[in-house]
C-alpha positions as CSV (number, residue, x, y, z in Angstrom):
1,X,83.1,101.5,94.0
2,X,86.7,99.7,94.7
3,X,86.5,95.9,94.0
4,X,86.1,93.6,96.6
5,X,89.7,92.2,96.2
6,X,91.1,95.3,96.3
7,X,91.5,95.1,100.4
8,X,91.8,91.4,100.8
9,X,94.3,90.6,103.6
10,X,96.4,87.3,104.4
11,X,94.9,84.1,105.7
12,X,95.5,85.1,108.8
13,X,93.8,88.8,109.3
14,X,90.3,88.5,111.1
15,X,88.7,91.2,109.8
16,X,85.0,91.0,108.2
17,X,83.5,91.0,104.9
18,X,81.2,93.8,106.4
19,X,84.5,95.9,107.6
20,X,86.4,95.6,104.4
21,X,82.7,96.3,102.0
22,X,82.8,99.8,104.6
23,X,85.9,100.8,103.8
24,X,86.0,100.2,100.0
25,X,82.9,102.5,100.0
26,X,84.3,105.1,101.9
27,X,87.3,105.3,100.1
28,X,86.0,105.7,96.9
29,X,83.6,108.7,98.4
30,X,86.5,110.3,100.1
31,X,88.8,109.9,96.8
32,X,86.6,112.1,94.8
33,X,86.7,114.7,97.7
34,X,90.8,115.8,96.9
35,X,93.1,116.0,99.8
36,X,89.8,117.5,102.1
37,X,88.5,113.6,102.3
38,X,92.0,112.1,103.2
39,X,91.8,114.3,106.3
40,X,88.1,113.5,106.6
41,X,89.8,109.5,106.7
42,X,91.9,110.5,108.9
43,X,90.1,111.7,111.3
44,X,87.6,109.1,111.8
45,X,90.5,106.6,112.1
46,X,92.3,108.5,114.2
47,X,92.7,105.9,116.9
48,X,93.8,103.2,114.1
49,X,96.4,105.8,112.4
50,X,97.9,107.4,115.6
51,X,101.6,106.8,114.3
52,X,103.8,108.4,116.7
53,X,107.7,108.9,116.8
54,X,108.6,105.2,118.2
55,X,105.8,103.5,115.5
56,X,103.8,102.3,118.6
57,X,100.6,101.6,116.5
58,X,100.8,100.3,113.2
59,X,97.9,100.4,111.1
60,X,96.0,96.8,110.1
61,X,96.8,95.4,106.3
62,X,93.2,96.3,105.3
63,X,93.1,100.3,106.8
64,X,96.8,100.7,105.0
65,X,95.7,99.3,101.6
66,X,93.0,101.5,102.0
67,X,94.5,104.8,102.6
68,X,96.8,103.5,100.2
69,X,93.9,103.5,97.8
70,X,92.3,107.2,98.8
71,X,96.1,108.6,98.5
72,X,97.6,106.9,95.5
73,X,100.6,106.4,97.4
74,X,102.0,103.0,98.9
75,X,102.3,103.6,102.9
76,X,100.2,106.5,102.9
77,X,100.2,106.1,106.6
78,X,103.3,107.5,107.1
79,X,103.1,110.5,104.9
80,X,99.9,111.2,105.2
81,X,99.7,112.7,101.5
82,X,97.0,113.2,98.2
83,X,98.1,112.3,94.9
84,X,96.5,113.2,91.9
85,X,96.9,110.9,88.9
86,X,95.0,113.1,86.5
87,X,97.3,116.1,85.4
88,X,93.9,118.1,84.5
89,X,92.4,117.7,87.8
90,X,95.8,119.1,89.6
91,X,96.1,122.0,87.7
92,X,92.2,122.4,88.3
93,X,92.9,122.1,92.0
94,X,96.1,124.8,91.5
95,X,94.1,127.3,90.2
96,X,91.9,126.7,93.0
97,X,94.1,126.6,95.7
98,X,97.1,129.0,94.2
99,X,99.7,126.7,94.8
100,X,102.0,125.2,92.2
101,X,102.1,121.9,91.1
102,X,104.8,119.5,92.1
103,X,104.3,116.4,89.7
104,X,106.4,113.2,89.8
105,X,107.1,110.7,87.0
106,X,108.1,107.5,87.8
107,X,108.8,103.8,86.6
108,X,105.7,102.1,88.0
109,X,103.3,103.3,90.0
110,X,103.5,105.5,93.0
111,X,101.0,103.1,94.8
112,X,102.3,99.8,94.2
113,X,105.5,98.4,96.4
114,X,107.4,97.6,93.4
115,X,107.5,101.0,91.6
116,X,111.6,102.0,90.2
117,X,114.0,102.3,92.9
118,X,114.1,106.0,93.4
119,X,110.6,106.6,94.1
120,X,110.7,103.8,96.6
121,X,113.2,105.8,98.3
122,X,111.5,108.5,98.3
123,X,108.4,107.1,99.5
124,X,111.0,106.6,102.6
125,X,113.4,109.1,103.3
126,X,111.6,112.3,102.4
127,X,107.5,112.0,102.0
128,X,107.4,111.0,106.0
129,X,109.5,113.5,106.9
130,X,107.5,115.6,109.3
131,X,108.7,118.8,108.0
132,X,108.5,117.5,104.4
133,X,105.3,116.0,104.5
134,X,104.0,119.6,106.2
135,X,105.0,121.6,103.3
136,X,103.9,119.1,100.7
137,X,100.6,119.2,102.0
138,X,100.5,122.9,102.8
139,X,102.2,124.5,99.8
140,X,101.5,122.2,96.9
141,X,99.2,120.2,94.5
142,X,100.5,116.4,94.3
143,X,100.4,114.7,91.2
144,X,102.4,111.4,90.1
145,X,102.3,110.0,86.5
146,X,103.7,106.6,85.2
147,X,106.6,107.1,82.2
148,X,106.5,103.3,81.6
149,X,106.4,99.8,83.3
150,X,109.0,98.9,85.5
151,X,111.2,96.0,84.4
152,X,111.0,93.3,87.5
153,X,113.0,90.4,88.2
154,X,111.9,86.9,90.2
155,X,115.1,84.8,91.8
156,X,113.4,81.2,92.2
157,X,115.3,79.5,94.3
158,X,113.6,76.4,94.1
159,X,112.9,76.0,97.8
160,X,109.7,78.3,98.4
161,X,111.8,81.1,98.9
162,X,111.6,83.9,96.1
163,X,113.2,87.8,95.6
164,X,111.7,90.1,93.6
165,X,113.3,93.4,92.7
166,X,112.9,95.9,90.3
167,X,115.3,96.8,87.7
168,X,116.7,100.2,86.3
169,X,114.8,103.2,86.3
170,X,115.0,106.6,87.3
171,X,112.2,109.3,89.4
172,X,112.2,113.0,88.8
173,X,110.1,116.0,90.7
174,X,109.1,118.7,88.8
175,X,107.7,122.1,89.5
176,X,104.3,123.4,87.8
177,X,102.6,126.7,87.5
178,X,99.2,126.5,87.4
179,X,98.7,125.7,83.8
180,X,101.3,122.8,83.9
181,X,104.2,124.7,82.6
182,X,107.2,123.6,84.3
183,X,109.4,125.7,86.3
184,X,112.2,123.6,87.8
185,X,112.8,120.0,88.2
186,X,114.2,118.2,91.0
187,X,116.1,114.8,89.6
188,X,116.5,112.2,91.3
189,X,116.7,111.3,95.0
190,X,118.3,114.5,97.2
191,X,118.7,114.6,101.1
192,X,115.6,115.7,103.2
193,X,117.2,119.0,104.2
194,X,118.2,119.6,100.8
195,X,115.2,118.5,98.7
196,X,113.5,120.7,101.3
197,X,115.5,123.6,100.3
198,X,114.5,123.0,96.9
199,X,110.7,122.8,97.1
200,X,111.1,125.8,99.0
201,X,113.5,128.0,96.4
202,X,111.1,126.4,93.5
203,X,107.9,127.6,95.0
204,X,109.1,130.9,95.5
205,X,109.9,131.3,92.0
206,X,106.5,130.1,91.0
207,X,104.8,132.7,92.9
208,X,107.1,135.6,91.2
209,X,106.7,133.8,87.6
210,X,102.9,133.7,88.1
211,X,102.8,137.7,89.7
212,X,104.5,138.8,85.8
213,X,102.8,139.7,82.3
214,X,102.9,136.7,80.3
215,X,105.2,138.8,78.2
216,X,107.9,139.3,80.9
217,X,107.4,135.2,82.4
218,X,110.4,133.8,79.8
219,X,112.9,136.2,80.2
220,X,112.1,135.8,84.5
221,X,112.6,132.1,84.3
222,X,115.9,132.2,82.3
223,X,117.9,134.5,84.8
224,X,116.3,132.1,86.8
225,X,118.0,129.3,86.1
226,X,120.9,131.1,85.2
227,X,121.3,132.2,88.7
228,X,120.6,129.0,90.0
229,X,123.4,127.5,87.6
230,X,125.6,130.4,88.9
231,X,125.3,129.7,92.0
232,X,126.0,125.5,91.6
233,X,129.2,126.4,89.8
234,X,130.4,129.0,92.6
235,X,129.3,126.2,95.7
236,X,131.1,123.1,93.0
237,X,134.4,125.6,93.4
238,X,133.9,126.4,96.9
239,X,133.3,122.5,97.8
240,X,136.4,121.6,96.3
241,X,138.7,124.3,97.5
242,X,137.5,123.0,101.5
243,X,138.8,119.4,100.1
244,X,142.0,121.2,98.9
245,X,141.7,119.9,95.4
246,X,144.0,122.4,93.2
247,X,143.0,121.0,90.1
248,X,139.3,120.8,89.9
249,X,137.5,117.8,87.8
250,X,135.1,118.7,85.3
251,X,131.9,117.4,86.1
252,X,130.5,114.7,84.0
253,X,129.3,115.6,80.9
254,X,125.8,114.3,80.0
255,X,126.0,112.5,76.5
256,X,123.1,114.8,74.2
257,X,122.9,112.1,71.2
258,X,124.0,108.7,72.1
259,X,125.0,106.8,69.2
260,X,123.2,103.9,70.4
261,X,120.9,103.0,73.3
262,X,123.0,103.0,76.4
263,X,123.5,99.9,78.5
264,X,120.5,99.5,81.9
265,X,124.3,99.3,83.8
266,X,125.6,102.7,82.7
267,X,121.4,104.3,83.4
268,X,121.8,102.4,86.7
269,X,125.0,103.9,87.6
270,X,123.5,107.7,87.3
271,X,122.4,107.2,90.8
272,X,124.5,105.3,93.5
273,X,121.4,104.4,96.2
274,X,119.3,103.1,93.3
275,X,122.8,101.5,92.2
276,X,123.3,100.1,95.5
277,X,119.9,97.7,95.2
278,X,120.1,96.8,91.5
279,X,123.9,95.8,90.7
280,X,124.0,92.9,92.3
281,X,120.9,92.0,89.9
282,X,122.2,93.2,86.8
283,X,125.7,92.1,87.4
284,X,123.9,88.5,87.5
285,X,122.2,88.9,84.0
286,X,125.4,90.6,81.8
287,X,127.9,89.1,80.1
288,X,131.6,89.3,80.2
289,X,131.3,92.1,77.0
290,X,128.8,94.0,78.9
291,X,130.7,93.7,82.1
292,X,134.1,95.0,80.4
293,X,131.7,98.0,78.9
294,X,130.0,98.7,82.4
295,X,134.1,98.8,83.3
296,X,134.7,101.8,80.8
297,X,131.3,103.7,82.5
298,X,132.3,103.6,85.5
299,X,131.8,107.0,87.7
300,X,134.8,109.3,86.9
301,X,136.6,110.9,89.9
302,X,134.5,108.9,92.3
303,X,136.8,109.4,95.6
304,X,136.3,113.5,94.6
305,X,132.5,112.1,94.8
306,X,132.6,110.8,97.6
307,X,134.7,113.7,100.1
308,X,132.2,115.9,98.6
309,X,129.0,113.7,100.1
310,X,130.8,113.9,102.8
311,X,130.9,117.4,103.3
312,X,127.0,117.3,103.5
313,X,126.9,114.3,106.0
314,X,124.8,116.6,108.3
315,X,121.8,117.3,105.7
316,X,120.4,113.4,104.8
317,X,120.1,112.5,108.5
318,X,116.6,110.6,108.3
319,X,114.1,111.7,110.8
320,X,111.9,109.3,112.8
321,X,109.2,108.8,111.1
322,X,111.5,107.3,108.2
323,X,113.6,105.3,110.3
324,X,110.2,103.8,111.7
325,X,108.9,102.8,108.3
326,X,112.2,101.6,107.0
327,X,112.2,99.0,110.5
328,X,108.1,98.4,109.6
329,X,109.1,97.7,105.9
330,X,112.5,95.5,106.8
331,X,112.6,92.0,106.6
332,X,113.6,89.8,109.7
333,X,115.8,87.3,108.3
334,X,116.4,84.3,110.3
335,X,120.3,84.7,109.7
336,X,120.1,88.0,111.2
337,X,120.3,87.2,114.8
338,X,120.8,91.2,115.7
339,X,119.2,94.5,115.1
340,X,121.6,95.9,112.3
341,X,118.7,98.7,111.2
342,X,121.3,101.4,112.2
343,X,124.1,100.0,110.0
344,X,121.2,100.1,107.2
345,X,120.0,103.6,108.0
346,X,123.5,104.5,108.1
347,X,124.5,103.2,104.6
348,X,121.2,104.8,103.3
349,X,122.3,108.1,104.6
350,X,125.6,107.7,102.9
351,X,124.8,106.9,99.6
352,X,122.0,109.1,99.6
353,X,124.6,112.0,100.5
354,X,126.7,110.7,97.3
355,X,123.3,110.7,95.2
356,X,122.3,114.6,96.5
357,X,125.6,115.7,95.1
358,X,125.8,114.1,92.1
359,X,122.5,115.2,91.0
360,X,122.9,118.5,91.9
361,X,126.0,118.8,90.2
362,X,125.1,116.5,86.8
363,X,122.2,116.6,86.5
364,X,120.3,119.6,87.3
365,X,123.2,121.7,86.3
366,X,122.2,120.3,82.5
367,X,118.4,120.9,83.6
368,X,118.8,124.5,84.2
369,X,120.7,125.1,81.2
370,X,117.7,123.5,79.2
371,X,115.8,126.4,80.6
372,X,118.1,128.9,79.7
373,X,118.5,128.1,76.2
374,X,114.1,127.3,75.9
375,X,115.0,123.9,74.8
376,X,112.1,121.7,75.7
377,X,111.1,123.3,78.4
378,X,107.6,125.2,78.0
379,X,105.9,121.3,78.1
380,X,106.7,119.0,81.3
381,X,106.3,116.2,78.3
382,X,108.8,117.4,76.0
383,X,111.2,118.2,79.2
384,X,110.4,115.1,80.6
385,X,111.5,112.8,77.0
386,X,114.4,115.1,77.3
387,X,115.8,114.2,80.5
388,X,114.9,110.4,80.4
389,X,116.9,110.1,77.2
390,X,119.6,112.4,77.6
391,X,120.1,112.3,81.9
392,X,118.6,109.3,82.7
393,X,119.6,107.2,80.2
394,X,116.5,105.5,79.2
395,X,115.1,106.4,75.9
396,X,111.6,105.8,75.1
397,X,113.3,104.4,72.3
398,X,114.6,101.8,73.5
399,X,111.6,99.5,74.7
400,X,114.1,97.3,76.4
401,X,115.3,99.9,79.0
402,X,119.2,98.8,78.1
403,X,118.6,95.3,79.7
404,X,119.0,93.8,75.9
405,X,122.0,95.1,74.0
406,X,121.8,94.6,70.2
407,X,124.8,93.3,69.7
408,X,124.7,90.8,72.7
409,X,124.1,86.8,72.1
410,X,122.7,84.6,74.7
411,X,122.5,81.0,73.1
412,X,118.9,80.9,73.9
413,X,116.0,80.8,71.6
414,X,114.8,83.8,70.5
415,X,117.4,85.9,73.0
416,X,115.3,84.6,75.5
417,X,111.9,86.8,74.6
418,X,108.9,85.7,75.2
């Protein structure tokens, strides 16, 4: 049974011991039950979790912590979607079922508000999504799994008032066969329409991979990817000839052996929403050396970046069930006398455009290539070290995350570990 404390609400919710004792015992019967007992919860809470376009109703604090709790997902309510957390019991439930696997691993944790940036976002923007959210449900086995801790930061400003936010970090989605063996991966935040098109693609070629003899599976999944990379290099060439760019830029080369750990500044910078939320932070805590580094790493060709986002404007419109968690989740600041959610949906929509590109383009291009050469690809571990050290930029390594340079000097005791 869940702990008592588990579904404690603020001072001022008025709901009983008796209610929240209920709950914590029907959650944990329902948990055990797979996706089936989520929509068991919801539908005897249906008149609690009737969410509709315009967020009429919104759940109480102690019915969201709990689906929150059944699902393994902060604001379940919107989504509406199992997790896993135990890779042997979603490939148990893929052979079951016959669907493939899509498992995400994340700074953090998936049910906790301040898990890394990315999967915050996509928490947002695409697990609501109505059409999203159907096919997740429909056509795949959910699984989530923690790479690390997050690194947070606390701004005290003396006064009662504190920030918290959540520094560097990176998400990635990738796609499993029954028996965990990866098949694509999905890095990075993407627009709904697009990330749509890719669980759609990816599931596909799960269903052909799994149809072969075992003997035939390798040499399926390289022409594969080398399709898929094919195909990226002919749309790169046909996005810049509509921007009439004569001379193409090459696209950004992913470092495969960094001399030395690289900087939390230069792993922030690989993608611009996540960028967006944590500069500001990390600007605060480097000094000048790190900020003339940071300088050097910037984004090459970032106006080419930028009129290519643009080109996809129409494909990371956010439906309404985002836009109404986004306005749940935002905070009403007293020097905010008027509604400016549309100028922040907007500027969501626009980086997120910037960030669908460039990891389309950067990173999965060096993703599929990985699959075409068989380089640490058969285990989603391997794969995954690969791609947080080599894309992502944050090396197991390195237990620091790039937020402590070796050659940096702070004046404090100790470097100011404690």
């Amino acid at each position: 049974m869940l702990l008592l404390k588990t579904f404690q609400t603020p001072s001022n919710a008025q709901t009983p011991v008796a209610e929240i004792s209920k709950l914590s015992q029907e959650v944990s019967v329902l948990r055990k039950q797979g996706p089936s007992g989520l929509q068991v919860f919801l539908k005897s809470h249906a008149n609690t979790l009737n969410i509709n376009s315009s967020n009429a109703v919104i759940p109480s604090p102690t019915l969201r912590i709990a689906l929150d709790e059944l699902c393994q997902q902060r604001d379940c309510y919107a989504s509406r979607l199992y997790w896993y957390t135990d890779i042997e019991q979603a490939k148990a439930a893929a052979k079951t079922s016959g669907k493939p696997i899509l498992s995400l691993r994340l700074l953090g944790r998936l049910d906790q508000d301040l898990s890394c940036a990315n999967s915050r976002f996509f928490r947002v923007a695409l697990y609501p999504n109505s059409q999203i959210s159907k096919l997740l449900q429909d056509h795949f086995i959910l699984h989530w799994q923690s790479v690390r801790p997050v690194p947070k930061v606390t701004i005290d400003f003396g006064d009662g008032r504190k920030l918290e936010r959540t520094i560097t970090g990176n998400s990635i989605h990738y796609i499993l066969d029954a028996s965990g063996r990866p098949i694509d991966a999905i890095p990075g935040l993407y627009s709904p329409k697009e990330f749509l098109r890719q669980l759609q693609q990816a599931e596909v070629a799960v269903k052909d991979y799994s149809k072969l003899a075992p003997s035939d599976r390798e040499a399926f999944l390289k022409k594969y990817h080398s399709d898929r990379l094919n195909s990226i290099q002919a749309q790169w060439v046909a996005d810049l000839s509509r921007l009439g760019i004569q001379s193409p830029p090459k696209l950004v080369k992913i470092p495969s052996n960094p001399s030395q750990p690289p900087t939390a500044a230069i792993a922030s910078s690989l993608a611009v929403s996540k960028m967006r939320v944590e500069t500001p932070m990390l600007s605060a805590l480097q000094s000048d050396a790190e900020r003339n580094q940071n300088a050097l790493a910037k984004i090459t060709d970032r106006e080419v970046w930028n009129k290519i986002a643009q080109l996809y404007a129409t494909d990371v419109k956010l439906d309404q069930n985002s836009i109404s968690l986004i306005r749940a989740k935002k905070s009403q600041s007293a020097n905010t006398e008027e509604d400016n959610l549309p100028i922040i949906v907007k500027n969501f929509e626009t980086t997120m455009a910037l960030d669908t590109v460039r990891n389309e383009y950067m990173l999965h291009t060096q993703i599929h290539q990985w699959f075409i050469q068989d380089k640490q690809t058969r285990s989603v571990e391997a794969l995954n070290e690969q791609v947080y050290t080599q894309l992502f930029l944050t090396p197991s390594s390195d237990p620091w995350l790039g937020l402590f340079p070796s050659d940096s000097y702070s004046a404090i005791d100790n470097d100011g570990i404690r």
